[in-house]
N, CA and C of each residue as an Amber inpcrd file, in Angstrom:
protein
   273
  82.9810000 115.8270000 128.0790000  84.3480000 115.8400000 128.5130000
  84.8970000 114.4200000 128.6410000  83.9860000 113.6620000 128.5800000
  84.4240000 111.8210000 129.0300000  85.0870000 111.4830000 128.2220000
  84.7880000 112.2070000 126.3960000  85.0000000 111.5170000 125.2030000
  86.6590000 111.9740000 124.9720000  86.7530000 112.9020000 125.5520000
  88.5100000 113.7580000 125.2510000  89.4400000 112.9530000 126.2060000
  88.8110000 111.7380000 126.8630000  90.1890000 111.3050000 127.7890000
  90.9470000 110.7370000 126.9970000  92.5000000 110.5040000 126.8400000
  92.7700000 109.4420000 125.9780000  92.6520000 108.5530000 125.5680000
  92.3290000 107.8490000 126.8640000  91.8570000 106.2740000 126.5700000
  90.5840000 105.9950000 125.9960000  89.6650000 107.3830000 125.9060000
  88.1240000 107.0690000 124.9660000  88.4620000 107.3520000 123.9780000
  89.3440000 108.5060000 123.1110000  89.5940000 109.4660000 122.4860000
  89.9000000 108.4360000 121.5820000  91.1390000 107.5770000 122.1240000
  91.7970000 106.9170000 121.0310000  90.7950000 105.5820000 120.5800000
  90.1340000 104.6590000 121.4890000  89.1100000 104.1030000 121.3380000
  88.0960000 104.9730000 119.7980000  87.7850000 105.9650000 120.4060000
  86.5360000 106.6660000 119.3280000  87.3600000 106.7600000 117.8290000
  88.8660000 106.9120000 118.5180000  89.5660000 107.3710000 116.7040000
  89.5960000 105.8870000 115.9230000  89.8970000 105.0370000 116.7580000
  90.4400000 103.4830000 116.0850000  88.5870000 103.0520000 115.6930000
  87.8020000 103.0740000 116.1860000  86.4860000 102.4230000 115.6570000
  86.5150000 103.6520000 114.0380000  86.1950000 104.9450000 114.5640000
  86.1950000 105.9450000 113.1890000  86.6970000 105.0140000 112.0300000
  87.5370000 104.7700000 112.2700000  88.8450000 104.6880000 110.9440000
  88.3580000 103.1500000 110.1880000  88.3190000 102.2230000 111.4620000
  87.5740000 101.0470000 111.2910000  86.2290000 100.9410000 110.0920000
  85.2450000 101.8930000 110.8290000  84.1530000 102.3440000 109.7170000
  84.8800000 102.8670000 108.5020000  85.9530000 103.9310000 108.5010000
  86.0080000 104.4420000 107.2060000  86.3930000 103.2450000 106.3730000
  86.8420000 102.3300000 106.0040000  87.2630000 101.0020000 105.3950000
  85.8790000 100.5320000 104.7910000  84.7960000 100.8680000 105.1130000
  83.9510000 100.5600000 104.0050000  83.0750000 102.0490000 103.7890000
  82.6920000 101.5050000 102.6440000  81.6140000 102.5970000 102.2690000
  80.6530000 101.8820000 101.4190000  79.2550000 102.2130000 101.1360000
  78.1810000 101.5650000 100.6340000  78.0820000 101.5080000  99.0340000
  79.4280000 102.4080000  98.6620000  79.5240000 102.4680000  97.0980000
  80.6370000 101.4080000  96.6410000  81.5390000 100.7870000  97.6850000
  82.5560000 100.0370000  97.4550000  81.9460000  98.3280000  96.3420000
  82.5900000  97.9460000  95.7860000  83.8910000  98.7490000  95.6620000
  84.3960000  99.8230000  94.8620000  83.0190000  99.8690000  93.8050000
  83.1390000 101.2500000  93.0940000  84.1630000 102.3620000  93.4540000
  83.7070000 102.7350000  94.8100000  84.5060000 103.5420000  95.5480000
  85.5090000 103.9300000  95.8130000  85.9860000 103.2150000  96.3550000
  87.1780000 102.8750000  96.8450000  88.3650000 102.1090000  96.0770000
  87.6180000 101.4900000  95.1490000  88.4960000 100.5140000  94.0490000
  89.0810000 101.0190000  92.7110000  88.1700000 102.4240000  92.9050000
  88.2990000 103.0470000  91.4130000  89.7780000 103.3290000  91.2830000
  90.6050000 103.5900000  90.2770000  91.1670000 104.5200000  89.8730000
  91.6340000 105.4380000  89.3470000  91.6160000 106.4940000  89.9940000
  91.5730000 107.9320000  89.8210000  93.1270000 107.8790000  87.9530000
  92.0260000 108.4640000  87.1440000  93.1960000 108.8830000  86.0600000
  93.3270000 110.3100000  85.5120000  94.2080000 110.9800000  85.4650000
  94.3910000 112.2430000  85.6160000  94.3150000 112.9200000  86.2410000
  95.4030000 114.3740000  86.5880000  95.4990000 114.8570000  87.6270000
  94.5950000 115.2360000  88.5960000  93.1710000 115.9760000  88.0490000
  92.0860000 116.4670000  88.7580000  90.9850000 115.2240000  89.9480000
  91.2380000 113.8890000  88.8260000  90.9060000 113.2050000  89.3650000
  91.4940000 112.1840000  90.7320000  92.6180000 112.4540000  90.7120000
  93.6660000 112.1850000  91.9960000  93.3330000 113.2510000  93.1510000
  92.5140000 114.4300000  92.9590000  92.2770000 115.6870000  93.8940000
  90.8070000 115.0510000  94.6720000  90.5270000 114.3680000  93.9760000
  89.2940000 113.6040000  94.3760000  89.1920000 111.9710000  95.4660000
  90.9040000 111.2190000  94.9880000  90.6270000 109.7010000  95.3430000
  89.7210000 109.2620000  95.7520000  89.7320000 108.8770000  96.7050000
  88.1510000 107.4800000  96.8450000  87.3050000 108.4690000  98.4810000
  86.6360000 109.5100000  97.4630000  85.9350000 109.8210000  98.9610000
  84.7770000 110.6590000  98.1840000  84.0750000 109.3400000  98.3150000
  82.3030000 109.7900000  97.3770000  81.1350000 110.2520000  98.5350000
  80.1530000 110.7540000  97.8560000  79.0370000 111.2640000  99.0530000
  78.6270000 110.5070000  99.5860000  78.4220000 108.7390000  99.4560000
  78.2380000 108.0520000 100.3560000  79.2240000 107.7700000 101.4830000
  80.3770000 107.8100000 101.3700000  81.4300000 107.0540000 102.5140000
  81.5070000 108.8970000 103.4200000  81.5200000 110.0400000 102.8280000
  81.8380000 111.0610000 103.4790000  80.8960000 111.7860000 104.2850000
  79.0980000 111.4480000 103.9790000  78.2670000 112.0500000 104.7530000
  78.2790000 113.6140000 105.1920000  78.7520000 114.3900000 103.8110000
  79.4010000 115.8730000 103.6640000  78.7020000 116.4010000 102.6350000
  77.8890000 117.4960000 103.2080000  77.6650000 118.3720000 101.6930000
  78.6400000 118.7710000 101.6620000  78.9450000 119.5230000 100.2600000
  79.8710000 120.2670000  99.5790000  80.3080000 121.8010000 100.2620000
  79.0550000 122.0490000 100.4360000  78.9980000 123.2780000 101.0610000
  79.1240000 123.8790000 102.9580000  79.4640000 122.5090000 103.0270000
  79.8870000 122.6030000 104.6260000  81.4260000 122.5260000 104.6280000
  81.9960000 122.4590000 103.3560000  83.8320000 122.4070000 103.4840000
  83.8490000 123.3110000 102.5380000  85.0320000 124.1370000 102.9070000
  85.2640000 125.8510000 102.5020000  86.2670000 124.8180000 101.3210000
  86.7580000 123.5580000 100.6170000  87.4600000 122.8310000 100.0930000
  86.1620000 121.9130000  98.7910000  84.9640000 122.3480000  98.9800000
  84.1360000 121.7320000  98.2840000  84.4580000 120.2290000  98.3380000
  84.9320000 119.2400000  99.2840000  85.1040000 118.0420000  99.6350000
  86.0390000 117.9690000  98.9220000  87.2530000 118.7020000  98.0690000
  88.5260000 117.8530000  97.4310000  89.2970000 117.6180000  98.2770000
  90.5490000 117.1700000  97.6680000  91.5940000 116.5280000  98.5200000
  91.0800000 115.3370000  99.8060000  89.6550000 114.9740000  99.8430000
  89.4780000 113.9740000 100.6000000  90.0130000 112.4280000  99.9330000
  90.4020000 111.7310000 100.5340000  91.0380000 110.6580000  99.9570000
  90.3650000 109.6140000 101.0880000  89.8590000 108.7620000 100.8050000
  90.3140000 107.2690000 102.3440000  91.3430000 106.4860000 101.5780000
  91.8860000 106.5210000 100.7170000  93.5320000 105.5180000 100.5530000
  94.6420000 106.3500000 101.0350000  94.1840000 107.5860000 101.0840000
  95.3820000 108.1780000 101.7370000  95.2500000 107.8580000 103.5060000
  94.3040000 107.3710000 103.6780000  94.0800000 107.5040000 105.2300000
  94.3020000 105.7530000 105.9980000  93.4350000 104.9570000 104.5660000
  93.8180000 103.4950000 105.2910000  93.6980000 102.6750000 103.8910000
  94.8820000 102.9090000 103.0010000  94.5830000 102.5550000 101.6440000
  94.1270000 100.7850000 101.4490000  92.7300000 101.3890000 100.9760000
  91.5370000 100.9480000 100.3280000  91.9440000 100.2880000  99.1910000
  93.0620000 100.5710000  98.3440000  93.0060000  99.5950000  96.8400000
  93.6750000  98.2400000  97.4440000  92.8650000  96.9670000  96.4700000
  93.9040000  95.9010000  96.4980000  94.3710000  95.9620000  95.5640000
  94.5180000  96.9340000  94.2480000  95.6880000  96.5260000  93.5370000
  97.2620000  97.3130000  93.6170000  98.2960000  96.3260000  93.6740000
  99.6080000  96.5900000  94.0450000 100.0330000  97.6750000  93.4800000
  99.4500000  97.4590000  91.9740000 100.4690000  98.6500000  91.1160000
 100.0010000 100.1590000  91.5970000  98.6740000 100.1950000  92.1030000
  98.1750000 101.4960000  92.6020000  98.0810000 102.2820000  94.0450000
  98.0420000 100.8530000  94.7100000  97.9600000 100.7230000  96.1880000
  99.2670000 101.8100000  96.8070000  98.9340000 102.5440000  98.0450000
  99.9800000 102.5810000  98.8080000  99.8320000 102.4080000 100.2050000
 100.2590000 102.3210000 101.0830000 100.0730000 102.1700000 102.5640000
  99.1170000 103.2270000 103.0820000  98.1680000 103.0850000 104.1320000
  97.3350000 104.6570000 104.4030000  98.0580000 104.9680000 105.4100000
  98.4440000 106.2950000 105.9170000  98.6860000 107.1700000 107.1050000
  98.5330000 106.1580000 108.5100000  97.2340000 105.8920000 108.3520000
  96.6030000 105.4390000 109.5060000  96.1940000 104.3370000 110.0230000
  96.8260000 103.1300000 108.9150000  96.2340000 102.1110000 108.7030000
  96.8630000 101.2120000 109.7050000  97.7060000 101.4610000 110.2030000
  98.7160000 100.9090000 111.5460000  97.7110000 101.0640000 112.8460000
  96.9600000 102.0240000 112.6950000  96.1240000 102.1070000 113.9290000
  95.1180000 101.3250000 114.3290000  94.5070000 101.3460000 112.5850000
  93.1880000  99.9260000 112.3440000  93.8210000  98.5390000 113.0270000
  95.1430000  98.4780000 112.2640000  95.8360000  96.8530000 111.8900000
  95.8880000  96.5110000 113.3750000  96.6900000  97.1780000 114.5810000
  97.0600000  96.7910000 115.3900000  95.8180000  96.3040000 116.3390000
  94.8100000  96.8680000 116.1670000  93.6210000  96.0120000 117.3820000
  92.3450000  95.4500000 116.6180000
């Protein structure tokens, strides 16, 4: 119950997110880019950075992205801002 207070909660979410920014396949990973549609269902979220069998998500791990979450590319033309990346930046 300690971990649901806000002030841990948000602590536990901002380190999470922190870790998600690397993964052990990067930059492979994370740097790739996805060409064609199926492969955009995929973006940058390989079995190393996700620690997910397939078979524990009723989604077979698609639609996982980390650039959608704290975008991971440095290149401009591909790059977009992540969701969440305001949360990392600020502490």
């Amino acid at each position: 119950m300690e971990l649901a207070k806000p002030d841990k909660l948000e602590d536990l979410v901002r380190k999470a997110l922190r870790r998600g920014q690397r993964c052990s396949s990067d930059p492979i990973c994370g740097h790739r880019v996805p060409e064609g549609k199926e492969e955009f269902l995929h973006g940058a979220a390989c079995h190393f950075c996700l620690f997910l069998s397939e078979t524990s998500c009723e989604r077979t791990n698609r639609f996982l992205d980390r650039r959608m979450l704290l975008g991971v590319v440095d290149d401009p033309k591909v790059s977009t801002p992540g969701l969440l990346e305001s949360l990392v930046e600020v502490h």
